[in-house]
ROTI-323323 format. One line per 3 residues: number of its first residue (from 0); their letters; for each residue x, y, z of N, C-alpha, C, O. Coordinates in steps of 0.02 Angstrom, whole numbers. Layout:
BEGIN
NUM> a> X:Y:Z:X:Y:Z:X:Y:Z:X:Y:Z | ...
% end
This chain:
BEGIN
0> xxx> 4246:9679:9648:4243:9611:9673:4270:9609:9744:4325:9631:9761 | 4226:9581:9782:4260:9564:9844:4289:9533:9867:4250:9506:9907 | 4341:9509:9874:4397:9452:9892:4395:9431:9971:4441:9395:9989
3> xxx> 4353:9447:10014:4375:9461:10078:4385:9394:10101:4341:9354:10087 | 4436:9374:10134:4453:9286:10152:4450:9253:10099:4423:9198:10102 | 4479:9278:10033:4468:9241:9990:4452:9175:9958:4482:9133:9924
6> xxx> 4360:9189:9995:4308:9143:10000:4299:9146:9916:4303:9198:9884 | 4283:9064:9876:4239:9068:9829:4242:8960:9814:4269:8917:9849 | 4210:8955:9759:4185:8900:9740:4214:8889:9681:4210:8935:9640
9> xxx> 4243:8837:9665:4288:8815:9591:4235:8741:9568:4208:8693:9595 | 4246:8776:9490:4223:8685:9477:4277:8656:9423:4302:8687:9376 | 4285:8602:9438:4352:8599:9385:4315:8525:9341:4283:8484:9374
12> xxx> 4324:8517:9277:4305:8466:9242:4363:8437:9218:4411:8467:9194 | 4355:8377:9226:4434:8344:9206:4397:8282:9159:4341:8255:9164 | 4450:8272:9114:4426:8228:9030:4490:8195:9017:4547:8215:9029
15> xxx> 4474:8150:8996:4524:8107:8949:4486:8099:8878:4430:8074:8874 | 4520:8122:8830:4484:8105:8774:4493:8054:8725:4548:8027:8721 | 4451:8037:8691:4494:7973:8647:4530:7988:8608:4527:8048:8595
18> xxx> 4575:7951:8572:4644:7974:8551:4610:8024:8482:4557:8014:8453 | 4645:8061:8472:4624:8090:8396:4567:8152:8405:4555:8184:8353 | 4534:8168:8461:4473:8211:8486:4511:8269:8511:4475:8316:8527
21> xxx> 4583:8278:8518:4603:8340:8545:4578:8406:8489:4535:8448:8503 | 4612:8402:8431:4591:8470:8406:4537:8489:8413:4531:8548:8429 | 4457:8437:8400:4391:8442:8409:4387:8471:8478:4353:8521:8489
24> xxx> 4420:8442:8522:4378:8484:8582:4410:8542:8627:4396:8571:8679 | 4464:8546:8577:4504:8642:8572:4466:8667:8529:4443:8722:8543 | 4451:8642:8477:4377:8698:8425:4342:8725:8491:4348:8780:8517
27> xxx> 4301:8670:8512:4253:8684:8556:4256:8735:8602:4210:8776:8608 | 4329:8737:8650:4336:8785:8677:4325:8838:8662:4275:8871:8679 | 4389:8863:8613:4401:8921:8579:4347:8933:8566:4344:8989:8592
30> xxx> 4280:8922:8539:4236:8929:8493:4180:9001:8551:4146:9049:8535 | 4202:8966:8624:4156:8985:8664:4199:9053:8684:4161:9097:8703 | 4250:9067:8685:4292:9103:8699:4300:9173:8654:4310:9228:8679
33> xxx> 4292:9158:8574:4280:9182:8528:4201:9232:8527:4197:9285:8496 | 4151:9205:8562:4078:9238:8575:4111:9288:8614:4080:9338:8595 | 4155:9310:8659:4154:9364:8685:4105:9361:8733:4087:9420:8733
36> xxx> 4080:9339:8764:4004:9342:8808:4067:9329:8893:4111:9286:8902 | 4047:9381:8934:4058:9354:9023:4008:9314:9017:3959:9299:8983 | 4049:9297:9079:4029:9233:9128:4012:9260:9194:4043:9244:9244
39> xxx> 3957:9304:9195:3946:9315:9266:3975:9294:9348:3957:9242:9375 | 4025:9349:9384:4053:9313:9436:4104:9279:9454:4126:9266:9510 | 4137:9257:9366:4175:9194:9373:4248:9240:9350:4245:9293:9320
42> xxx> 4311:9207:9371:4369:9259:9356:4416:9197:9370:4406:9149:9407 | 4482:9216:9318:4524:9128:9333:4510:9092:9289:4544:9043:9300 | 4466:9078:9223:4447:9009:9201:4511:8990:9169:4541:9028:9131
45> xxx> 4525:8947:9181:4585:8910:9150:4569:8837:9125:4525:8801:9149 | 4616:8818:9065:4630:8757:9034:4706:8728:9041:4749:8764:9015 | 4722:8684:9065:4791:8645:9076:4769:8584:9026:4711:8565:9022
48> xxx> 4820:8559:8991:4844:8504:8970:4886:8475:8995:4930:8507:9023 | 4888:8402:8994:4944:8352:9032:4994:8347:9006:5000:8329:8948 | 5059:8368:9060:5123:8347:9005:5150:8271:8974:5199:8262:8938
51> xxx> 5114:8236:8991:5150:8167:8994:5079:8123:8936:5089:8068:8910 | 4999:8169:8925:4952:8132:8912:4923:8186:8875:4885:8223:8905 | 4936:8198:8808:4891:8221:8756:4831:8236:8756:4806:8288:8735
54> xxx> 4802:8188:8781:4719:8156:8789:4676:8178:8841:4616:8164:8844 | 4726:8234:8906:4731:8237:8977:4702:8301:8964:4726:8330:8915 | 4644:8340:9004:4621:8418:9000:4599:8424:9057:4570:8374:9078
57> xxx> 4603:8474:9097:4569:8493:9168:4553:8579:9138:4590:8628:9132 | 4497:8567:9126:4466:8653:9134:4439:8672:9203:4400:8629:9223 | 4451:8738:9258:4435:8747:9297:4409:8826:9289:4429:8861:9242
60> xxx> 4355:8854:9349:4334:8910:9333:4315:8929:9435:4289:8886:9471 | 4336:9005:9463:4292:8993:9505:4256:9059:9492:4254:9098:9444 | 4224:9058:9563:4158:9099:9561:4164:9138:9641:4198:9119:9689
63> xxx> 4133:9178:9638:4151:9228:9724:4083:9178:9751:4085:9160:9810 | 4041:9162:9722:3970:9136:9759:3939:9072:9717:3945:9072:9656 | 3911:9026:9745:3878:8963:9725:3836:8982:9689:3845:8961:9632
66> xxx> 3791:9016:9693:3724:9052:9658:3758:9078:9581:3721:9084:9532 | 3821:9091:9577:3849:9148:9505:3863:9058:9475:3843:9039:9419 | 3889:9027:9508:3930:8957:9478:3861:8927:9467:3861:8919:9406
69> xxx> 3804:8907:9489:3734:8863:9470:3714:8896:9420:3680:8863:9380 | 3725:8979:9399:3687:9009:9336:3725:8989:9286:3696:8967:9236 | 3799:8993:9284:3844:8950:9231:3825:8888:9216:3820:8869:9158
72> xxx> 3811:8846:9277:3819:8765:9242:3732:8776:9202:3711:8735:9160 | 3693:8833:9223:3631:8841:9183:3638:8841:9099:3603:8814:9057 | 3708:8890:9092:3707:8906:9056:3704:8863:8974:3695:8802:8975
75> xxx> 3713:8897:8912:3712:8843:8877:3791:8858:8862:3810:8806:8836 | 3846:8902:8864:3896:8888:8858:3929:8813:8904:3973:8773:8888 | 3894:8818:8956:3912:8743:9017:3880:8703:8975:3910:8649:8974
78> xxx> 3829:8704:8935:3799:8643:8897:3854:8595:8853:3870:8535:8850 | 3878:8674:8816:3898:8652:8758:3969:8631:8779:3997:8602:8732 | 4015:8637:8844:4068:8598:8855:4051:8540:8881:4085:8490:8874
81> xxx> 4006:8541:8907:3979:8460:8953:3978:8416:8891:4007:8362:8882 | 3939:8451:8849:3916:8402:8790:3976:8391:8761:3983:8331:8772 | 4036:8414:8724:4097:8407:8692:4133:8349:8736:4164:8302:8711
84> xxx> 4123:8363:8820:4167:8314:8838:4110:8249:8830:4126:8204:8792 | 4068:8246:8853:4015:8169:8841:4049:8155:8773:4095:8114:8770 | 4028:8190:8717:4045:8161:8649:4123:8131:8644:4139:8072:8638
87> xxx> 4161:8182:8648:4225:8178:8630:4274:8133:8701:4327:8105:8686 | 4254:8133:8763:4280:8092:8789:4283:8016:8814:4228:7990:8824 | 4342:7976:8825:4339:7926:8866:4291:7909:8932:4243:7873:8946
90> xxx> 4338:7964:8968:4312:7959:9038:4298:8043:9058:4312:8086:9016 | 4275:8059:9112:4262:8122:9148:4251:8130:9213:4235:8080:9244 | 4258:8191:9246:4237:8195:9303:4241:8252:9318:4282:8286:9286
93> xxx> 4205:8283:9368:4168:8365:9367:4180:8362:9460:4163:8308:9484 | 4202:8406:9502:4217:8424:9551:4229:8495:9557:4265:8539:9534 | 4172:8481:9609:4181:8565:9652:4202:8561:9740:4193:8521:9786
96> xxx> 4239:8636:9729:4271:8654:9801:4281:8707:9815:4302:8754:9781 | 4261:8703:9888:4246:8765:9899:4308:8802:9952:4329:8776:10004 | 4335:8877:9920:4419:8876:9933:4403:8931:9990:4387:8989:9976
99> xxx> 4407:8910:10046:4419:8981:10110:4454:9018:10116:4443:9063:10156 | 4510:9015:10077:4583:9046:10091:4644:9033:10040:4674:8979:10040 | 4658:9077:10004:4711:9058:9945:4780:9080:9981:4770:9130:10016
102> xxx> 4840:9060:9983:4903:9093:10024:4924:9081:9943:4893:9054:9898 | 5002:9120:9945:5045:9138:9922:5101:9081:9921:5136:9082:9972 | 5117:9035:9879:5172:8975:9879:5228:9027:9893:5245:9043:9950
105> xxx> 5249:9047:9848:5329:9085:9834:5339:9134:9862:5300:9176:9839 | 5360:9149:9890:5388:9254:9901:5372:9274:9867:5382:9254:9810 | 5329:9341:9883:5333:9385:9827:5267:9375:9769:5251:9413:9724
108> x> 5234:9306:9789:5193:9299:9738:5126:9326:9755:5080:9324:9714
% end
Protein backbone atom coordinates (compact mmCIF):
# COMPACT_ATOMS: atom_id res chain seq x y z
CA UNK A 1 0.00 0.00 0.00
CA UNK A 2 1.13 3.30 -0.74
CA UNK A 3 0.80 5.91 1.81
CA UNK A 4 2.69 8.63 0.06
CA UNK A 5 1.23 12.16 1.57
CA UNK A 6 -1.05 10.22 3.14
CA UNK A 7 -3.58 10.91 0.46
CA UNK A 8 -6.98 8.85 0.67
CA UNK A 9 -10.91 9.24 0.89
CA UNK A 10 -13.06 8.32 4.14
CA UNK A 11 -16.72 7.82 4.20
CA UNK A 12 -18.13 7.90 7.51
CA UNK A 13 -22.01 7.03 8.13
CA UNK A 14 -23.41 8.42 11.17
CA UNK A 15 -27.08 6.99 12.68
CA UNK A 16 -29.15 7.54 15.48
CA UNK A 17 -31.24 4.68 15.99
CA UNK A 18 -34.54 4.29 17.53
CA UNK A 19 -34.47 3.35 20.95
CA UNK A 20 -34.37 -0.52 21.30
CA UNK A 21 -32.58 -1.14 17.47
CA UNK A 22 -29.06 -1.24 19.00
CA UNK A 23 -28.51 -4.99 19.32
CA UNK A 24 -30.29 -5.38 15.72
CA UNK A 25 -27.95 -3.23 14.11
CA UNK A 26 -24.70 -4.76 15.96
CA UNK A 27 -26.20 -8.23 14.47
CA UNK A 28 -25.93 -6.47 11.31
CA UNK A 29 -22.53 -5.46 11.64
CA UNK A 30 -20.94 -8.36 13.05
CA UNK A 31 -22.84 -10.43 10.61
CA UNK A 32 -20.75 -8.74 7.73
CA UNK A 33 -17.59 -9.05 9.58
CA UNK A 34 -18.18 -12.70 10.30
CA UNK A 35 -18.21 -13.41 6.06
CA UNK A 36 -14.58 -12.89 6.26
CA UNK A 37 -14.70 -11.28 2.68
CA UNK A 38 -11.94 -7.85 2.12
CA UNK A 39 -12.99 -4.88 1.24
CA UNK A 40 -10.85 -4.02 -1.54
CA UNK A 41 -8.42 -0.91 -0.79
CA UNK A 42 -10.09 -0.02 2.33
CA UNK A 43 -7.89 -0.30 5.79
CA UNK A 44 -9.14 1.48 9.25
CA UNK A 45 -12.90 0.52 9.17
CA UNK A 46 -14.02 1.44 12.42
CA UNK A 47 -17.31 1.60 14.58
CA UNK A 48 -17.53 4.20 17.63
CA UNK A 49 -20.47 4.41 19.83
CA UNK A 50 -21.54 7.56 21.75
CA UNK A 51 -20.66 7.90 25.26
CA UNK A 52 -23.43 9.94 26.44
CA UNK A 53 -26.17 8.32 23.51
CA UNK A 54 -26.79 4.59 23.20
CA UNK A 55 -28.66 5.21 20.02
CA UNK A 56 -25.39 7.23 18.62
CA UNK A 57 -23.06 5.03 15.82
CA UNK A 58 -20.52 6.57 13.41
CA UNK A 59 -19.05 3.76 11.22
CA UNK A 60 -16.12 5.07 9.16
CA UNK A 61 -13.88 3.33 6.50
CA UNK A 62 -11.12 4.87 4.21
CA UNK A 63 -9.79 3.99 1.00
CA UNK A 64 -6.14 4.97 -0.74
CA UNK A 65 -8.49 5.91 -3.99
CA UNK A 66 -12.19 7.07 -4.85
CA UNK A 67 -12.52 4.39 -7.51
CA UNK A 68 -11.71 1.34 -4.45
CA UNK A 69 -14.45 3.47 -2.12
CA UNK A 70 -17.35 3.72 -5.34
CA UNK A 71 -16.75 -0.29 -5.76
CA UNK A 72 -17.67 -0.64 -1.92
CA UNK A 73 -20.65 1.62 -1.83
CA UNK A 74 -21.33 -0.92 -5.12
CA UNK A 75 -21.09 -3.38 -3.05
CA UNK A 76 -23.87 -5.43 -1.47
CA UNK A 77 -22.08 -5.55 1.91
CA UNK A 78 -22.65 -1.28 1.56
CA UNK A 79 -26.22 -2.41 0.69
CA UNK A 80 -26.81 -4.32 3.45
CA UNK A 81 -25.50 -1.50 6.07
CA UNK A 82 -27.29 1.33 4.22
CA UNK A 83 -30.30 -0.80 4.42
CA UNK A 84 -29.99 -1.68 8.42
CA UNK A 85 -29.47 1.97 8.99
CA UNK A 86 -32.78 3.14 6.67
CA UNK A 87 -34.66 0.36 8.61
CA UNK A 88 -33.34 0.55 11.99
CA UNK A 89 -32.70 4.27 12.18
CA UNK A 90 -34.11 7.67 13.28
CA UNK A 91 -32.02 9.86 11.44
CA UNK A 92 -28.69 9.47 9.18
CA UNK A 93 -26.11 10.94 7.36
CA UNK A 94 -23.28 9.66 5.07
CA UNK A 95 -20.11 12.03 4.46
CA UNK A 96 -17.13 11.81 2.60
CA UNK A 97 -13.57 13.43 2.88
CA UNK A 98 -11.00 13.57 1.35
CA UNK A 99 -7.70 13.45 3.90
CA UNK A 100 -4.26 14.98 2.29
CA UNK A 101 -2.29 14.54 5.20
CA UNK A 102 -2.69 12.62 8.55
CA UNK A 103 -0.02 14.18 11.40
CA UNK A 104 0.62 12.60 14.59
CA UNK A 105 -1.51 14.33 17.78
CA UNK A 106 0.84 12.94 20.61
CA UNK A 107 4.60 12.23 20.64
CA UNK A 108 5.54 9.30 19.71
CA UNK A 109 2.29 8.39 18.07
Amino acid sequence: MNLKGWRMIEMTVLVQLRPGKEAEFLQAIRSLNRKGETNPGAWNPSLYRAVEDACGFRLSWEWQTRDQMELYRRSDDCKVILGAVRVLGERSEIRFCHVLEKAAVLPGV
